[in-house]
C-alpha positions, 0 to 999 in steps of 0.5 A: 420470564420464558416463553409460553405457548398460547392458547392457538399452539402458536409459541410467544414471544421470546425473552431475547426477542422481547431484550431486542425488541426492547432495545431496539425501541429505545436506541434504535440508532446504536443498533443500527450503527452496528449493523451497517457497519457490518452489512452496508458499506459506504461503497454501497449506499453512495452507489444508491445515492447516484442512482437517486439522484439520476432516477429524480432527475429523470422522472423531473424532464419527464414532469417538466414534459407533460401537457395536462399539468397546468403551468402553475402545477407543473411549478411546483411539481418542480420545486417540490422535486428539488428540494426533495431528500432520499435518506439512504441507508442510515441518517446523516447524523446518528443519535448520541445516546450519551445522556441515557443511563442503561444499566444491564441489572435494572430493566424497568429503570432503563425502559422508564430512564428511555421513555423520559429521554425520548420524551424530552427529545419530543418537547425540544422538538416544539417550535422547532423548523422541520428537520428534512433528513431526520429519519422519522416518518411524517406527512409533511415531510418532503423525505423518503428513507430507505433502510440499509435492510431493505438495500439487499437483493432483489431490492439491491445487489451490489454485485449487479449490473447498473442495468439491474440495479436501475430496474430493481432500486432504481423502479422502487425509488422512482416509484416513491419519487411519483408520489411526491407529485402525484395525486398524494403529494398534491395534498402538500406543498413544497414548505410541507403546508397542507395544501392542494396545489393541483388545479381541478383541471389536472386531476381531471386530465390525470384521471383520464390519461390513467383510465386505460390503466384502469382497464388494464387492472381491471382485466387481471383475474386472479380467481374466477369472478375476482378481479384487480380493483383498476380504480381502487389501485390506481394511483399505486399502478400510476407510481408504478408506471412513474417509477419503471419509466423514470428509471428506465430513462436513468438507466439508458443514460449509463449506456453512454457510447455503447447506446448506438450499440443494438445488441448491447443495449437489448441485452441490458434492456432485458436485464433492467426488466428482468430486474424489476419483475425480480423486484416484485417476488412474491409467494402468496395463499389463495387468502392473502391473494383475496386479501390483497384484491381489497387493498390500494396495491395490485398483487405483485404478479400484476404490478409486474405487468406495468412493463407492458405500456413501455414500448422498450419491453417489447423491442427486449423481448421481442413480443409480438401481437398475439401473446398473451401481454401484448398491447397495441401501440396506440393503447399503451398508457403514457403519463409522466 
């Protein structure tokens, strides 16, 4: 069946994108397989793979540093950390499509025939211990996938600097990292069991260390009287910060000798923020912009802002009391 034209002008979906589509839901994996073959070379993502485990440990000595996390907390906070997986770039183990019978002249047959394997596969699932590096999205699951698609610039440029990988990838993962901990991951445990393991006492400390944060979103003014919705954003600003500040310790440790070098290290500390605002490019209409003020994220151009509560920012740059995104020492939000 070719594709049509709907009632609003806008033109249907494609025979070849509905075979793509259709292929991709039932075997996913083979798919796959074949594009990183071609597009993501083991080079690439075992590079990703350090700059994980070198973010997570940092964002971990940050975590193991706080005073308003209680002891308990903080424990477990540490464990869950540990026991955390970043799947990178594809799965350890690819499915083995061997018992589905495709047959390129009988559609209808190779969608019921895909739809029955992966129901089957569903059923033995059953009972089963949850398998951490399966690459299926789930609540419970201590694990973060990040696709071999989604590896590409400006998220990742192989060809950058470790000083702006560390501030592109390295601030994304690092962000996501937070969120094993923070007051998302406080709803599940380190076995995966719903259970909140944050005292009342910490989200309370949490909520008042993240208040000038609050403010600093509040005062974003995209259009005359609308505003950044600071509270409604919050715990995606505090990832934010998490994650830039996990990854900008990471980063530093890269420098080695050359860290007592001044000039060496400004010129990296640029390219590391340089790289997060390039993280955040966006291209957005007066409706999406207004869409966006009514969601859990902050608009791109403000998240970029989060640069402002790390003393580094400034030293890099030079920013002076007086501009526009300066801000005062002493009111710069510190939370991990």
């Amino acid at each position: 069946m070719q594709g049509a034209t709907t009632t609003g002008g806008a033109q249907s979906v494609t025979r070849e994108q509905r075979a793509l589509d259709a292929t991709q839901l039932a075997m996913g994996d083979a798919i796959g397989k074949m594009y990183v073959e071609r597009y993501f070379p083991a080079a690439q993502r075992a590079r990703v793979q350090a700059i994980v485990a070198n973010v997570a440990a940092a964002f971990a000595r940050r975590v193991g540093a706080v005073t308003w996390m209680s002891p308990k907390t903080r424990t477990v906070a540490l464990a869950k950390l540990k026991r955390l997986y970043v799947g990178i770039g594809y799965p350890e183990h690819w499915q083995d499509y061997s018992d589905l019978t495709v047959d390129p002249t009988d559609a209808p047959g190779n969608l019921r025939r895909a739809t029955e394997r992966n129901y089957r596969r569903a059923l033995a699932r059953l009972g089963q211990p949850i398998d951490m590096r399966e690459w299926w999205i789930a609540p419970q699951q201590n694990a973060y996938e990040f696709s071999a698609a989604l590896l590409q610039a400006p998220k990742f440029d192989s060809a950058a600097s470790d000083a702006a990988a560390y501030g592109a990838i390295g601030a994304l993962l690092g962000h996501d990292v937070t969120h094993f901990v923070d007051v998302l991951g406080a709803e599940y445990d380190v076995d995966g069991g719903m259970h909140r393991w944050w005292t009342p006492e910490d989200s309370v400390r949490l909520e008042a260390l993240a208040e000038p944060l609050v403010d600093q979103f509040n005062g974003y003014q995209p259009f005359p009287g609308a505003n950044v919705n600071g509270k409604l954003t919050r715990t995606e600003n505090m990832a934010d910060l998490g994650g830039l500040t996990a990854a900008f310790d990471a980063y530093r440790l890269t420098l080695g000798k050359k860290a007592t070098d001044k000039e060496y290290v400004r010129q990296h500390d640029r390219e590391f923020f340089i790289a997060f605002a390039q993280n955040f490019r966006a291209k957005m209409d007066a409706a999406g912009m207004r869409t966006q003020l009514s969601s859990d994220h902050a608009p791109e151009m403000y998240r970029v802002a989060t640069v402002r509560n790390l003393d580094a920012w400034y030293a890099a740059f030079d920013v002076q009391p007086g501009q526009r995104l300066y801000v005062e020492p002493r009111e710069r939000v510190r939370i991990w």
